[in-house]
C-alpha positions as CSV (number, residue, x, y, z in Angstrom):
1,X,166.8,122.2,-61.0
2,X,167.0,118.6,-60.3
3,X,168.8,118.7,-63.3
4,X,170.3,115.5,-63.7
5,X,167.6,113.6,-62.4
6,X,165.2,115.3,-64.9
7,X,168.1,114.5,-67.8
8,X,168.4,110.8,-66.7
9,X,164.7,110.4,-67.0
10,X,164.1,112.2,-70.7
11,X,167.2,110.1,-71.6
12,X,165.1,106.7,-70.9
13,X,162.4,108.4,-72.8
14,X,159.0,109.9,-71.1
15,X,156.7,107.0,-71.4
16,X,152.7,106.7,-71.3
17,X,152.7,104.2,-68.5
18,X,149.6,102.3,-69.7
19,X,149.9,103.1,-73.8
20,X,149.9,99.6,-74.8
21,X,148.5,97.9,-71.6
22,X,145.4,99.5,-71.6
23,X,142.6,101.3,-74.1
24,X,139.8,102.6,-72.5
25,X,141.1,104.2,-68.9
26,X,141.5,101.6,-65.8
27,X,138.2,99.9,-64.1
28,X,140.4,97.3,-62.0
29,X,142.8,96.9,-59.6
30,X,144.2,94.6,-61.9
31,X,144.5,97.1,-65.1
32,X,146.3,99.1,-62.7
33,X,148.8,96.8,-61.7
34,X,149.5,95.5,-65.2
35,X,150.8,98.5,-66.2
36,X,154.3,98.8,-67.9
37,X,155.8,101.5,-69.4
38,X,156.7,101.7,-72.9
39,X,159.5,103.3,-75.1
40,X,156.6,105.9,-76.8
41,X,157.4,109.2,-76.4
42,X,154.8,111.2,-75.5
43,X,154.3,114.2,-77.1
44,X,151.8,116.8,-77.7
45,X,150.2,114.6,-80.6
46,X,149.0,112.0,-77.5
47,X,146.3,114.4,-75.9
48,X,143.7,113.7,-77.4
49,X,141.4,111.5,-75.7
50,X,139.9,111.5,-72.2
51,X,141.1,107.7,-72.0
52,X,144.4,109.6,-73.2
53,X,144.3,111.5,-69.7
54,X,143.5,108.9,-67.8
55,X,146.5,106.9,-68.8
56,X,148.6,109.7,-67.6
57,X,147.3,110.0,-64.7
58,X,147.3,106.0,-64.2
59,X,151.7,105.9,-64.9
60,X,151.6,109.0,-62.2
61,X,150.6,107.1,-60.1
62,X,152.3,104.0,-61.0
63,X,155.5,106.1,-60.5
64,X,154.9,106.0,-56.8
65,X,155.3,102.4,-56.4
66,X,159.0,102.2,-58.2
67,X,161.5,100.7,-55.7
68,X,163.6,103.6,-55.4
69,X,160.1,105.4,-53.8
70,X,159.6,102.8,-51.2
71,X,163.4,102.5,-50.9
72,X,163.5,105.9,-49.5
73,X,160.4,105.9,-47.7
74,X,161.9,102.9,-45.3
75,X,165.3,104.8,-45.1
76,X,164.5,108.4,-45.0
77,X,161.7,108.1,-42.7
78,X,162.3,104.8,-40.6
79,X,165.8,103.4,-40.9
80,X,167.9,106.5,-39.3
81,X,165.6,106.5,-36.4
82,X,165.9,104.5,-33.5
83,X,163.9,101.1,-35.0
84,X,165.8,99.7,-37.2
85,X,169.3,98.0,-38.0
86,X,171.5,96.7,-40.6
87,X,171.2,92.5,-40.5
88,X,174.3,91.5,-38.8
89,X,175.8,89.4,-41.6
90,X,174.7,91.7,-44.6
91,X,177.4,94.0,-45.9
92,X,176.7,97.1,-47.2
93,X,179.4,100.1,-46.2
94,X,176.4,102.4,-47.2
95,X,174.3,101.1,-44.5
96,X,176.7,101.3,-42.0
97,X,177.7,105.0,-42.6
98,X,174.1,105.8,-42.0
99,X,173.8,103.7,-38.8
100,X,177.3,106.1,-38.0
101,X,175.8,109.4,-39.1
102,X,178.4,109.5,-42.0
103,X,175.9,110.7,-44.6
104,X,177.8,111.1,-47.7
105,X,176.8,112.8,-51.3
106,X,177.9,109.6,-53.4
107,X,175.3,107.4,-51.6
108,X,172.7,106.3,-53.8
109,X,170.1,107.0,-50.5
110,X,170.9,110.8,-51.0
111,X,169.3,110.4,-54.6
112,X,165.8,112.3,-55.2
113,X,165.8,111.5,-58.7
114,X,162.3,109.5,-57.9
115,X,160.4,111.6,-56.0
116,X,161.3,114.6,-59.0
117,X,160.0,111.7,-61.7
118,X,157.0,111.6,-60.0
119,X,156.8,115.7,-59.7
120,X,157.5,115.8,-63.7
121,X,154.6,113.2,-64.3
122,X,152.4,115.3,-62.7
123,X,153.3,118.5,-64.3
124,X,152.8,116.8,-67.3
125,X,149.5,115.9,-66.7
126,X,148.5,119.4,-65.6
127,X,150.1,121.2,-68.4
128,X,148.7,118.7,-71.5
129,X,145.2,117.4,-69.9
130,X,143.3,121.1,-70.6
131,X,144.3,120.2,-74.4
132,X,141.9,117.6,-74.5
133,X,138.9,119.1,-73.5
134,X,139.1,120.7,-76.5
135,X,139.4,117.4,-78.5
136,X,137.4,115.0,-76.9
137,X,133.5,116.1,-75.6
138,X,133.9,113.4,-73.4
139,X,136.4,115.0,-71.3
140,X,134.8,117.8,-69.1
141,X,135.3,120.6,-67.4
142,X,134.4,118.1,-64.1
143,X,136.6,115.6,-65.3
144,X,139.9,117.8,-65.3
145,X,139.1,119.5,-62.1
146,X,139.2,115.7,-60.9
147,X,142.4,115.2,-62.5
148,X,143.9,118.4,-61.5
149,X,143.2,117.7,-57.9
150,X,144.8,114.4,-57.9
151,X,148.1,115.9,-59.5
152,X,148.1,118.7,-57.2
153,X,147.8,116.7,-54.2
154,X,150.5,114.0,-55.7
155,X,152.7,116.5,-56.4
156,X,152.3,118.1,-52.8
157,X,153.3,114.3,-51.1
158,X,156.4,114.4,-53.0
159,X,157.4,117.8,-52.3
160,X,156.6,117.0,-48.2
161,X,158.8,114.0,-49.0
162,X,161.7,116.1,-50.4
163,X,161.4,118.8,-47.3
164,X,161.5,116.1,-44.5
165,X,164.9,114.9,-46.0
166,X,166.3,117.8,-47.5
167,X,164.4,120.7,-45.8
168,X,165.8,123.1,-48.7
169,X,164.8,121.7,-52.5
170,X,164.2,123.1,-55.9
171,X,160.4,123.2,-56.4
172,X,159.3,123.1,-59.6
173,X,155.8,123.6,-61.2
174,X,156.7,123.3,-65.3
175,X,157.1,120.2,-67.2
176,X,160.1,119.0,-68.9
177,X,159.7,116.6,-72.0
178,X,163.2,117.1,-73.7
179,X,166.4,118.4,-72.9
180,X,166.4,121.6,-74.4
181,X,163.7,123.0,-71.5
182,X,165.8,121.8,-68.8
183,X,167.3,125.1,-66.7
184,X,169.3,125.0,-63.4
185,X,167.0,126.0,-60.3
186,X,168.1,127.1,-57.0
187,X,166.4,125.3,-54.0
188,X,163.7,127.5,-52.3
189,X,163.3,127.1,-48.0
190,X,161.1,125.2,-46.5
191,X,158.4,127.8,-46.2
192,X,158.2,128.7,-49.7
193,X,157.2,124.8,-50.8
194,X,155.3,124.2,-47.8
195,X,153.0,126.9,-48.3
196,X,152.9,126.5,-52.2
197,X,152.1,122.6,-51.3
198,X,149.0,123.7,-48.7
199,X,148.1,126.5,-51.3
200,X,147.8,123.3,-54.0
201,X,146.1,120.9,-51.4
202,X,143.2,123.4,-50.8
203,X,142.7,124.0,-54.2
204,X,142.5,120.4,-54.4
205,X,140.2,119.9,-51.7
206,X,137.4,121.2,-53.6
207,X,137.4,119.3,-56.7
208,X,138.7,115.8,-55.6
209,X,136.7,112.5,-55.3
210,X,134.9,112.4,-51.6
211,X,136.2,109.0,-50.1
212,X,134.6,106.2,-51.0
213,X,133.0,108.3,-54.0
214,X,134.0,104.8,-56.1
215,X,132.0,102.1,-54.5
216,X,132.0,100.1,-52.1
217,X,135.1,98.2,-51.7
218,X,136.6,99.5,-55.0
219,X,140.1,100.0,-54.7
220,X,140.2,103.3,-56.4
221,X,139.3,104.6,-52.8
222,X,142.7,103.8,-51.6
223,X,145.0,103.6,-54.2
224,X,143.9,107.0,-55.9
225,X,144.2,110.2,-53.8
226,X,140.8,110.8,-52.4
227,X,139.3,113.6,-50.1
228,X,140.2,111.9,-46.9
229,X,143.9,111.7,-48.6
230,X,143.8,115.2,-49.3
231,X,143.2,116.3,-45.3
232,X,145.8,114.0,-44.4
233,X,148.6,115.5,-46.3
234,X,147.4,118.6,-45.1
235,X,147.3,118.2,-41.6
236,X,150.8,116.5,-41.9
237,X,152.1,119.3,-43.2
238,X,150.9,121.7,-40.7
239,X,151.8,119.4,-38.0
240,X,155.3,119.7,-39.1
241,X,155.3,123.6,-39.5
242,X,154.1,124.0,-37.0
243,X,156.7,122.1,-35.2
244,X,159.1,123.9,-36.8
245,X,157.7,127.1,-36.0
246,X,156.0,126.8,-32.7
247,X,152.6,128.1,-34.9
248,X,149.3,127.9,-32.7
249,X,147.2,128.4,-35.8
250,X,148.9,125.7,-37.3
251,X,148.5,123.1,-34.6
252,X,144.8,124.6,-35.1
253,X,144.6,123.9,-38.4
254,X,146.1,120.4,-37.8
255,X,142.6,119.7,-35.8
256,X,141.0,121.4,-38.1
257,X,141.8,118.7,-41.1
258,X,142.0,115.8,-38.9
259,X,138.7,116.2,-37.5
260,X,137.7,116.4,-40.7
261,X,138.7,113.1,-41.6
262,X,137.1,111.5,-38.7
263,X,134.1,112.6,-39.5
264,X,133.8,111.3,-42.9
265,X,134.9,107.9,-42.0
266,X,132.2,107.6,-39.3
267,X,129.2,109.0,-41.4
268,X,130.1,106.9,-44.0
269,X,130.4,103.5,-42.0
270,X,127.4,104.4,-40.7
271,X,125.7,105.3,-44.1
272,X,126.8,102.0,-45.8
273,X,126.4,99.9,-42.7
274,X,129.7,98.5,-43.1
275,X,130.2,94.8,-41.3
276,X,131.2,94.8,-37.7
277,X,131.4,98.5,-37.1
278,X,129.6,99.9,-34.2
279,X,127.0,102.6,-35.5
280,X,126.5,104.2,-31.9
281,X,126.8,107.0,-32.0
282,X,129.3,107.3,-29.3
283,X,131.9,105.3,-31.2
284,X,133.6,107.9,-33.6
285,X,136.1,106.1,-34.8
286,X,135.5,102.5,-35.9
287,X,138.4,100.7,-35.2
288,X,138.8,97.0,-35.5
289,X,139.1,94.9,-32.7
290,X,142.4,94.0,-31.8
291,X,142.4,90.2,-33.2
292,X,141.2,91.5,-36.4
293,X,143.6,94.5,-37.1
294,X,146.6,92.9,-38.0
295,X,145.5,90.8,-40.6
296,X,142.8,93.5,-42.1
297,X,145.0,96.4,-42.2
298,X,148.4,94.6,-43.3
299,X,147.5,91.1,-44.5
300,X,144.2,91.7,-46.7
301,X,145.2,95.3,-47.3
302,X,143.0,98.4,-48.5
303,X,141.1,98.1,-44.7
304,X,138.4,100.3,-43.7
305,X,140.9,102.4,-41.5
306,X,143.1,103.0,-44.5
307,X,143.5,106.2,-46.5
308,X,146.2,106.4,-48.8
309,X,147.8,103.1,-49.7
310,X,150.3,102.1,-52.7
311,X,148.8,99.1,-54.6
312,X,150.7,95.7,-55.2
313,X,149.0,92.3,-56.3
314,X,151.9,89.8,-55.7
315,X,151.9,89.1,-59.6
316,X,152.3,91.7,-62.5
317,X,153.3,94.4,-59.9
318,X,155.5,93.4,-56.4
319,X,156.6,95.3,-53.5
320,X,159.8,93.9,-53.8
321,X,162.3,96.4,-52.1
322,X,159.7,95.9,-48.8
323,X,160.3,92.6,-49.1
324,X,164.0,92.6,-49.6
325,X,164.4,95.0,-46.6
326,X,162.0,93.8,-44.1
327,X,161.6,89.9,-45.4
328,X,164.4,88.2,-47.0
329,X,167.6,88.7,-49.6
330,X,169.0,86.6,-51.7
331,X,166.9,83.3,-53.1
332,X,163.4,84.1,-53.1
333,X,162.8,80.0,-52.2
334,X,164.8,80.1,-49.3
335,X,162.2,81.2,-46.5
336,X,165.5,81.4,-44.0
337,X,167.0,84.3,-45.1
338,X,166.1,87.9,-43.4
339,X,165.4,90.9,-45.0
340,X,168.1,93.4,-45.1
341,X,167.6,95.4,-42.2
342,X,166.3,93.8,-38.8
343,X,164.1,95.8,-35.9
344,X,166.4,97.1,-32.9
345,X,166.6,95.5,-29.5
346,X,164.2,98.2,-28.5
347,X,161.7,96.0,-29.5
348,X,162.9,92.5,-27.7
349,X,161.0,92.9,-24.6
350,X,158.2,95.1,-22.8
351,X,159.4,97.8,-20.1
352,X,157.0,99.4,-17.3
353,X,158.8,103.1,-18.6
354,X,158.4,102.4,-22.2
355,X,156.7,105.4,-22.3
356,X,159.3,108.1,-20.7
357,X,162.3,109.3,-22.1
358,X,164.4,106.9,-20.0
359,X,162.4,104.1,-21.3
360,X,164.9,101.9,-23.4
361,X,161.8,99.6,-24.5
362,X,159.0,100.6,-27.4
363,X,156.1,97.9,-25.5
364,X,155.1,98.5,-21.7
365,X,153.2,95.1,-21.5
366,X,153.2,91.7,-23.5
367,X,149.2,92.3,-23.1
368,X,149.7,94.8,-26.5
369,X,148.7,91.8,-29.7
370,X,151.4,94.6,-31.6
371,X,153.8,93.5,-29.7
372,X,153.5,89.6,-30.7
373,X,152.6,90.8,-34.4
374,X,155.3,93.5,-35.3
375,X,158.6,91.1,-35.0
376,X,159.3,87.5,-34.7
377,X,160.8,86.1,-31.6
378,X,159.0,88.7,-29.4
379,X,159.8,88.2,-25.7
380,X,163.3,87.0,-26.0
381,X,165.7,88.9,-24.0
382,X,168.8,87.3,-25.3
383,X,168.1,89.5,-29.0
384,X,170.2,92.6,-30.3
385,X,168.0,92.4,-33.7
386,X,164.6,90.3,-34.7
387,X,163.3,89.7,-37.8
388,X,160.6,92.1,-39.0
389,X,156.7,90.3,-39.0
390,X,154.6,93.5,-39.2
391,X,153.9,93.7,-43.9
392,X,155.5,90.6,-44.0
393,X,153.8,87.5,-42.2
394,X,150.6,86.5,-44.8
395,X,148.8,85.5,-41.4
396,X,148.3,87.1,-37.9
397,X,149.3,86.3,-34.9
398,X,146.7,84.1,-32.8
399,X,146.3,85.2,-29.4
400,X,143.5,84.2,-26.9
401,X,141.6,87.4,-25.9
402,X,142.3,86.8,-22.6
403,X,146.0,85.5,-22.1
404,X,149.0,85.4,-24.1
405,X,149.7,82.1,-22.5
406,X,151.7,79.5,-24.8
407,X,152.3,82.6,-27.6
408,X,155.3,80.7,-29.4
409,X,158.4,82.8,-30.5
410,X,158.2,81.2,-34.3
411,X,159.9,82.9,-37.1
412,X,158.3,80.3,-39.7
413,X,157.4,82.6,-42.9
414,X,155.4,82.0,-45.9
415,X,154.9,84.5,-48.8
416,X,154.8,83.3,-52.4
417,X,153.3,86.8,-53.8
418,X,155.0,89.7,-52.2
419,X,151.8,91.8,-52.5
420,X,152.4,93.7,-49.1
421,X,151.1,97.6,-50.3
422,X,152.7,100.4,-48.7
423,X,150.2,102.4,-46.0
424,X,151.3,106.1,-46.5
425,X,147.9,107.3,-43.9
426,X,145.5,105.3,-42.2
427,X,142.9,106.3,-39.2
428,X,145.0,105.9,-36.3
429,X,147.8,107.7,-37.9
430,X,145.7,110.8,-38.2
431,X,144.0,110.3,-34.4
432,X,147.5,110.5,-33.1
433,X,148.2,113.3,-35.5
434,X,145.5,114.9,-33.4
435,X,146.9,114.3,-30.5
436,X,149.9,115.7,-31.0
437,X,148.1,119.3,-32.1
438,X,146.0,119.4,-29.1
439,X,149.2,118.5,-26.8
440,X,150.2,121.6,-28.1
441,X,147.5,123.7,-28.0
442,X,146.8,123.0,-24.2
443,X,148.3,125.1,-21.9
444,X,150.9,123.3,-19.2
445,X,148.5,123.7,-16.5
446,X,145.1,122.9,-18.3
447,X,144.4,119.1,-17.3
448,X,141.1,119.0,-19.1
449,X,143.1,120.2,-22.5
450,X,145.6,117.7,-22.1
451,X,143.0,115.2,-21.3
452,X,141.5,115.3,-24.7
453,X,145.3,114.6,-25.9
454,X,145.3,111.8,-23.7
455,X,141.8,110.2,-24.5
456,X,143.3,110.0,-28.3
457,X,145.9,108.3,-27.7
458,X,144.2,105.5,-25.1
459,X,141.6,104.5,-27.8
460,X,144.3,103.6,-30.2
461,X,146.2,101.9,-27.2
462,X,143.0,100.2,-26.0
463,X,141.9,98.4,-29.1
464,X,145.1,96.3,-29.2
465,X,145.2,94.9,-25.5
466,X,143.9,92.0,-24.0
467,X,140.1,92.6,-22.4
468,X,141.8,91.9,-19.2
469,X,144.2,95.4,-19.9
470,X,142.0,98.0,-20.8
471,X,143.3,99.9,-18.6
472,X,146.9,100.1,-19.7
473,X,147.4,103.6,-19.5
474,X,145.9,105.7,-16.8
475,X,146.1,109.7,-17.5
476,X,146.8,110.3,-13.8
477,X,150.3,108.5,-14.3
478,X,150.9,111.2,-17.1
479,X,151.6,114.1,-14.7
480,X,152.8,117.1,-16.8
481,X,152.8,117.9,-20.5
482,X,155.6,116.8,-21.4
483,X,155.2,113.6,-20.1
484,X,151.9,113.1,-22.6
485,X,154.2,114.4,-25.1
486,X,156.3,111.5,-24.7
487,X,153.4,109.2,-24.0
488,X,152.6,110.2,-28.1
489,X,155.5,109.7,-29.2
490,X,155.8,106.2,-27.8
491,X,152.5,105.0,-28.8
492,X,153.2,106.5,-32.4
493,X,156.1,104.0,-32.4
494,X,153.8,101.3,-31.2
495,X,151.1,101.6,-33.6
496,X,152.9,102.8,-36.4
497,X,156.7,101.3,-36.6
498,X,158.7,100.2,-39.5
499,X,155.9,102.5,-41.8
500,X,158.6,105.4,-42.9
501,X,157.1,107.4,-39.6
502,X,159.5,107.4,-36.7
503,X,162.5,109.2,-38.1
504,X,159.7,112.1,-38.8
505,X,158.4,111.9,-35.9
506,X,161.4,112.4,-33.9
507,X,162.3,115.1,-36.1
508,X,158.9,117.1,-34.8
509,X,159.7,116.0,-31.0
510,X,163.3,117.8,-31.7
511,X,162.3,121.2,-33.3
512,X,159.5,121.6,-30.9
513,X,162.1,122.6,-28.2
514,X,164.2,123.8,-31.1
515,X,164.8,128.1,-30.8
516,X,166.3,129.6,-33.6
517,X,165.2,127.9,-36.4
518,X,164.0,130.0,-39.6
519,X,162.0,128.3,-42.4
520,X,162.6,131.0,-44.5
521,X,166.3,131.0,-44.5
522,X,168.0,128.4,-46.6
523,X,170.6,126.4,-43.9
524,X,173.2,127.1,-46.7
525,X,173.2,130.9,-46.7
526,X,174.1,130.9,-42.8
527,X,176.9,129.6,-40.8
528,X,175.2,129.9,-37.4
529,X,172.4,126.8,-36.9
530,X,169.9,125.9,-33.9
531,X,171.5,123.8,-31.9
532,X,169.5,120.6,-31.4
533,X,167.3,119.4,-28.7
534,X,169.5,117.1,-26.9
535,X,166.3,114.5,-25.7
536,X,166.2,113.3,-29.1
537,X,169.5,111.8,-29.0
538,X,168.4,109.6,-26.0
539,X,166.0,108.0,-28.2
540,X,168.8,107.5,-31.2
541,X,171.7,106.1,-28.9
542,X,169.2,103.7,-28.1
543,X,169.6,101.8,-31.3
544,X,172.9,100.8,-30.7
545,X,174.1,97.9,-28.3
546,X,177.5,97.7,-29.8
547,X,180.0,99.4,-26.9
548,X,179.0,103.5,-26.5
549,X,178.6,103.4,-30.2
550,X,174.6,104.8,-30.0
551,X,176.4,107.7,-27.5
552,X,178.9,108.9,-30.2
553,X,176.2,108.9,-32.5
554,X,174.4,110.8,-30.8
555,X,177.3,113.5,-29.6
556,X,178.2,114.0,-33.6
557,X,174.5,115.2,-34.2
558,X,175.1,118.8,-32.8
559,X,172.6,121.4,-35.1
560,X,170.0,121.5,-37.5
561,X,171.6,120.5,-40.9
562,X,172.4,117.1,-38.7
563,X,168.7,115.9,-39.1
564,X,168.7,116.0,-43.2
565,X,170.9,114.2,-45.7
566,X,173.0,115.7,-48.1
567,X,172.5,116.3,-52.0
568,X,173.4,113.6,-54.2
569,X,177.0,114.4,-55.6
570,X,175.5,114.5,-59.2
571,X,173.0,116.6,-58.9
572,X,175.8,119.2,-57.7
573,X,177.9,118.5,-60.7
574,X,175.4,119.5,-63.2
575,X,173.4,122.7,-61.3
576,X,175.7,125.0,-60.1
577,X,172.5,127.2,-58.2
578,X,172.2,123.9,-55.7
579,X,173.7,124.7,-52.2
580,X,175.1,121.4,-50.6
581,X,174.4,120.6,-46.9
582,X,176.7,122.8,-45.2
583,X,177.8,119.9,-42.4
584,X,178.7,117.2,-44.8
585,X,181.3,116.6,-47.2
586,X,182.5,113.9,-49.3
587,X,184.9,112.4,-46.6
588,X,183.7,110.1,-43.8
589,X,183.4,112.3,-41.2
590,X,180.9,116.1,-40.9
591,X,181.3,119.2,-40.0
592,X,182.4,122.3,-41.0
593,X,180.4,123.9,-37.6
């Protein structure tokens, strides 16, 4: 299987995250974030305790927050899209054979070594924590089923992970605690895992915490997968079958999960009368006013539209690879330097057809408060990159409700504790995730379908303009489907850039006027691929400014293996059943097709 990255990980030694940090399971945020692994081996002797269990499943989850995790979540899913940019004066030739499509097997980007940790941690769990109800009374039936769910779903995010940038990976459901178990597996298709990851996320639907099952405010609710967590990884997974597939029932099922999720969050506002939410009964979603939003869902963290987030306190545990991408390199005291990558010009000022497929702009108006929040030096024409704000500012924008009058371009920064935690699903996320499904769903002719398609995404527009622009978007300028297709793609960018979503996203928009494709066939075992859809390239030359260089970019993407990266070189080296990426090669250049 994952072979090597198994290997490299038995050869540091498996280690109870928690062992010495903690002795009676984890009550705080803080016991969470203190944890540090150990050089204890643990082996069958461990499982004995409940509190045993619950360590386990504490350094699981700890595994998610390593750098290398939220490494790949900003390149995999944001930095090869159309958002982002290497820092003119940073060097890195890695970097810049991304930016060129020259993905090659030595990069240390093509590594899944992290995401595989994090499978292995689970498996762990699931294979050892039955032992311990026989040891410890304590430790129930209930409480495993608890802990079962949780690894299940875990599990199921990294596999999604591993699909969107690999499509074809090993999946593996046994643990490995020493070398000797460790045995070469072939990758299966993206149908196989996909279906084994929804198979694990509805058996994990009926035994995993409700949302908001830990009290009010606890942070358990967000940093532990909960219900609400659950639906979301399972409507994201069906959204992108069935984009890949063209699957009606799919699509279905997407509204299905995310309607789900709606409707817990607004039963329980309204059962714990949570401050400043509207309990009409009318308002089904809840969302925070637009002068609020920023600094609750991205400043204070763990916000009341949040689902899933990765924890960080600034002080035993920080996100430090968000902060050296998006905030600053080189000497943490020196507020002046920028983060490693930069947001694209896309983003300098707004453009009436942001919203089209012409539109070279994400913003339409500067009456959007995301467009003052999400970079510094919004508004300036002049700019081919700006400096990230959106995680990294420790204090929102201030913007009269009325006007944005006077709004200064300042990139002044302050951020002692880099405590920034990493949003993998929040509410508007999944409303758009709707969206999209219902898009689908509608036939080309049926205004009222696409309507309801529309009406999504103008709440999530709404709550972020000035009163005076309510009505931003008007569905009688959105004349055929596929210009409320776009329309959803462009607010997705909006509401949700630099979060690890866009490069997925675009992905979707291509196969959904993809023929050809078969997730059941592994893209090594054919030479013939689906030719991409060419729109999508419109949105990646976009990125560049630098002389046609965005246009080459996007000739050289020509067919489906285009849109994944390779195998890390190593991995090949040391499992012989592992089929590379048929379109690149160790050289600079592709293709073989």
């Amino acid at each position: 299987m994952i072979t090597n990255s198994i290997r490299q990980f038995l050869k540091a030694g498996f280690v109870c995250c928690g062992v010495a940090a903690a002795t009676a399971g984890l009550t705080s945020c803080n016991d969470f974030l203190t944890i540090y692994p150990t050089d204890k081996i643990v082996g069958t002797d461990f499982w004995k305790t409940k509190s045993d269990v619950e360590q386990m499943v504490d350094g699981a989850y700890h595994s998610m927050l390593s750098g290398g995790i939220q490494e790949r979540a900003i390149m995999w899913g944001a930095y090869r899209s159309d958002e982002l940019v290497k820092t003119s004066d940073y060097s890195s030739t890695d970097l810049d054979n991304v930016s060129a499509v020259n993905l090659l097997p030595t990069m240390g980007y093509c590594s899944w070594a992290d995401f595989y940790k994090v499978i292995n941690n689970c498996n762990i769990v699931l294979r050892h924590a039955p032992e311990v109800m026989a040891e410890d009374p304590e430790f129930t039936q209930g409480d495993y089923n608890v802990v079962r769910a949780q690894m299940l779903a875990l599990r199921s995010l990294c596999y999604f992970y591993l699909v969107r940038a690999f499509r074809d990976v090993p999946y593996v459901s046994e643990s490995y605690e020493d070398d000797s178990q460790i045995q070469p597996v072939a990758q299966s298709t993206p149908g196989e895992v996909l279906q084994k990851c929804l198979d694990d996320l509805d058996e994990a639907s009926q035994y995993i915490m409700k949302s908001g099952g830990y009290g009010l405010n606890d942070w358990r609710n967000w940093g532990y997968i909960t219900r609400d967590a659950v639906n979301a990884i399972t409507a994201d997974i069906y959204l992108w079958r069935a984009s890949m597939t063209h699957s009606s029932a799919d699509y279905q099922q997407v509204v299905n999960y995310t309607d789900r999720i709606i409707k817990a969050k607004d039963e329980y506002y309204k059962q714990n009368n949570i401050n400043n939410v509207s309990v009409a009964e009318t308002d089904l979603y809840h969302l925070y006013i637009a002068q609020l939003a920023q600094t609750a869902i991205f400043i204070s963290g763990n916000s009341r539209e949040s689902i899933l987030e990765w924890q960080f306190n600034g002080k035993n545990n920080s996100n430090t690879t968000l902060e050296n991408y998006y905030y600053q390199s080189g000497d943490k005291d020196d507020h002046k330097q920028t983060g490693i990558v930069q947001a694209s010009p896309i983003f300098n000022v707004p453009a009436e057809n942001a919203n089209t497929l012409a539109g070279q702009k994400v913003f339409a108006t500067k009456d959007d408060y995301r467009f003052w929040n999400v970079v510094y030096g919004a508004n300036s024409d002049e700019a081919d990159q700006l400096q990230i704000r959106k995680m990294v500012d420790a204090t929102g924008m201030t913007i009269a409700t009325t006007s944005t009058e006077g709004v200064t371009k300042t990139n002044s920064r302050s951020f002692e504790e880099f405590r920034q935690n990493w949003i993998v699903y929040r509410l508007t996320d999944i409303m758009l995730m709707k969206a999209e499904a219902l898009l689908e769903l509608a036939d080309s002719t049926d205004r009222d379908a696409q309507k309801s398609a529309y009406e999504l995404v103008q709440a999530v527009n709404e709550r972020s303009m000035l009163e005076n622009s309510k009505d931003s978007l008007n569905f009688d300028k959105f004349t055929s489907k596929s210009s409320l297709e776009l329309l959803i793609l462009a607010e997705r960018e909006r509401e949700l850039c630099f979060e690890g979503k866009r490069w997925f996203d675009l992905m979707r928009f291509c196969y959904r006027h993809m023929s050809g494709v078969n997730i059941n066939q592994r893209l090594a075992d054919t030479g013939a691929w689906p030719a991409l859809y060419q729109p999508m390239m419109t949105f990646i030359a976009r990125k560049s400014t630098e002389g046609g260089q965005g246009d080459a970019i996007a000739i050289k993407m020509k067919s489906e293996p285009y849109l994944y990266w390779p195998i890390q070189e190593s991995e090949i080296k040391v499992n012989n059943l592992l089929k590379q990426n048929p379109v690149w090669y160790q050289e600079r250049t592709t293709s073989k097709n």
